[in-house]
DRENPA-3360 file (N, C-alpha, C; in nm, 2 decimals, always signed):
BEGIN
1 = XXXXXXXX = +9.08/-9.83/-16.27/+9.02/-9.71/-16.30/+8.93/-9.72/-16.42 ~ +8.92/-9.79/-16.50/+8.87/-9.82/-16.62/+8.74/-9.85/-16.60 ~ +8.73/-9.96/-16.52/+8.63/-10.05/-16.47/+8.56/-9.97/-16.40 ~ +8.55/-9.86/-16.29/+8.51/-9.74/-16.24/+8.40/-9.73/-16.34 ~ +8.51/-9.66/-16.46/+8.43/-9.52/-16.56/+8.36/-9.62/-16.58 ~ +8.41/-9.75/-16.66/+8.29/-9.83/-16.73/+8.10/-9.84/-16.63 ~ +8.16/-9.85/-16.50/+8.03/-9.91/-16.43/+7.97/-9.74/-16.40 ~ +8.05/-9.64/-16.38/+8.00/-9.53/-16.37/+7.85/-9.46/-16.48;
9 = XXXXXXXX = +7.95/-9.54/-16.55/+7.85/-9.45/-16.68/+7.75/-9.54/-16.69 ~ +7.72/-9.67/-16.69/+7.65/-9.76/-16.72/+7.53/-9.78/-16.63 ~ +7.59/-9.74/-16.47/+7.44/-9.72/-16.33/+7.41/-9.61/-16.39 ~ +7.27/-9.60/-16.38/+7.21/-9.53/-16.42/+7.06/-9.54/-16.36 ~ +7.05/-9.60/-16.24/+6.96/-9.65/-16.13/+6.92/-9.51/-16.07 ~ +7.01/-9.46/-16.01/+6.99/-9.34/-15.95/+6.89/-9.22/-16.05 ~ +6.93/-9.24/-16.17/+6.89/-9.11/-16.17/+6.70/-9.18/-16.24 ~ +6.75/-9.28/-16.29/+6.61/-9.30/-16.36/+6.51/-9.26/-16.22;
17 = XXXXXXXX = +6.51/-9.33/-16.07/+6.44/-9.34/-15.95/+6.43/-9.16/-15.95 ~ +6.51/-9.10/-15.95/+6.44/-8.91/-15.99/+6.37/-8.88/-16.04 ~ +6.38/-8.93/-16.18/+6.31/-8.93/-16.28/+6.18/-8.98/-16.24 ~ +6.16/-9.08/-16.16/+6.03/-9.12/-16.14/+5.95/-9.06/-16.04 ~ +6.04/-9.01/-15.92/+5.99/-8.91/-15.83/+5.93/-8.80/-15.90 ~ +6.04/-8.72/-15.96/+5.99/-8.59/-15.98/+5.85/-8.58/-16.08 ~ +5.85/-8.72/-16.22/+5.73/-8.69/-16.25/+5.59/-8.76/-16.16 ~ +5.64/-8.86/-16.09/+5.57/-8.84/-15.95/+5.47/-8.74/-15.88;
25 = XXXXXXXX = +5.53/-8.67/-15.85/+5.53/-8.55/-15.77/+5.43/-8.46/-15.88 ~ +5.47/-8.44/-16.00/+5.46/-8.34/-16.12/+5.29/-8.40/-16.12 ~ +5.24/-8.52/-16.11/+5.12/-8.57/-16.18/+5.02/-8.55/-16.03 ~ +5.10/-8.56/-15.89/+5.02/-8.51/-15.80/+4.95/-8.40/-15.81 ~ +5.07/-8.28/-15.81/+5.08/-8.19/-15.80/+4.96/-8.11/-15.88 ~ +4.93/-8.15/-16.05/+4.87/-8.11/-16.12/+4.73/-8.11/-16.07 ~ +4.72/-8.29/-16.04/+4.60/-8.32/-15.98/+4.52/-8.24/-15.90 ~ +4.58/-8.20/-15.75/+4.53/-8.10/-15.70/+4.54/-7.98/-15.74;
33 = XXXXXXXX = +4.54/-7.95/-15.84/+4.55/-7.79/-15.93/+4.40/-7.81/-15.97 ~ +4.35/-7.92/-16.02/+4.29/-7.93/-16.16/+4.18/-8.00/-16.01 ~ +4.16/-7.97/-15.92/+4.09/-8.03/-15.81/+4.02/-7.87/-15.73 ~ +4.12/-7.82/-15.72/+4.11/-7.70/-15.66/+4.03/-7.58/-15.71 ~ +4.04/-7.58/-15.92/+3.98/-7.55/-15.99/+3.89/-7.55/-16.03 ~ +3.82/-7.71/-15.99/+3.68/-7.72/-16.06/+3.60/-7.75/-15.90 ~ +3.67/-7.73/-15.77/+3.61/-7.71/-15.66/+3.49/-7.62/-15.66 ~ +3.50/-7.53/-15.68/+3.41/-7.41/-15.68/+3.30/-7.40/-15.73;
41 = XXXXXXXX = +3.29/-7.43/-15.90/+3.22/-7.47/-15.96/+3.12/-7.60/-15.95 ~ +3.24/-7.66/-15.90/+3.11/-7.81/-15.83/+2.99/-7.73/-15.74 ~ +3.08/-7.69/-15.59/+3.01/-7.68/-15.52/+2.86/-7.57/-15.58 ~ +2.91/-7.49/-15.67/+2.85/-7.38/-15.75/+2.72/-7.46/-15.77 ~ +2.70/-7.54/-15.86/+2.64/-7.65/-15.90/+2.59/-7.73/-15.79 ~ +2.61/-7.81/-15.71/+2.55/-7.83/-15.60/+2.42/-7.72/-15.52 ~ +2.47/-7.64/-15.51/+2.41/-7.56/-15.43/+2.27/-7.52/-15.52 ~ +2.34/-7.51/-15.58/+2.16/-7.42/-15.72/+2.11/-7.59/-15.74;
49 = XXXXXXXX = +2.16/-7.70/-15.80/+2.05/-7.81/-15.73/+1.96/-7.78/-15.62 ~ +2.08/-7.81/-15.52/+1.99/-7.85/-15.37/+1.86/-7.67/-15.42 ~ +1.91/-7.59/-15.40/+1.78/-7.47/-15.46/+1.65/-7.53/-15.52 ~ +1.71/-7.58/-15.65/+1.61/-7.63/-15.70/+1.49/-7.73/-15.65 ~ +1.58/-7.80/-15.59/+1.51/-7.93/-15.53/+1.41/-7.89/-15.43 ~ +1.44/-7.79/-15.33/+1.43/-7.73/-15.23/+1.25/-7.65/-15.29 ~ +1.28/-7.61/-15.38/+1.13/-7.54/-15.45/+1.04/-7.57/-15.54 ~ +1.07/-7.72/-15.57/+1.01/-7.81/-15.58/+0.85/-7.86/-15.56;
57 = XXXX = +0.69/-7.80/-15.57/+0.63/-7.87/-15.54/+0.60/-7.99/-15.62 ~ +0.52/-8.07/-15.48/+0.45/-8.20/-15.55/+0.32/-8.20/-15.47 ~ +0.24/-8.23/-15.62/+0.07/-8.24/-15.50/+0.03/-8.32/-15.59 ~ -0.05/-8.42/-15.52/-0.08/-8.54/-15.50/-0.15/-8.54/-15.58;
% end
C-alpha cells in the first residue's frame, strides 16, 4: 500500500498532458478571436484600396 501512495503521488503524467491540452486549446482558441477581430477591418482596408486603385488615372 505504501508503494501505491508513493507512485501515486509521484505520476504526474496525466495531468501535466491536460495541462498541455487545455493551454492548447486556450492559444487556439484566442487565435481565432484575434482573427475574427481584425477580419473586418482588413477586409475594410482592402476594399478602399481596390477603390483607390480602381480611380486611378494614368496618361501617357
Amino acid at each position: 500500500m505504501l508503494n501505491f501512495i508513493k507512485n501515486f503521488r509521484n505520476d504526474e503524467d496525466g495531468a501535466v498532458t491536460v495541462d498541455f491540452v487545455v493551454l492548447t486549446a486556450a492559444i487556439v482558441l484566442l487565435g481565432l478571436a484575434v482573427g475574427a477581430a481584425i477580419q473586418s477591418g482588413a477586409r475594410g482596408l482592402a476594399n478602399n484600396i481596390e477603390t483607390e486603385l480602381k480611380n486611378v488615372k494614368v496618361t501617357p
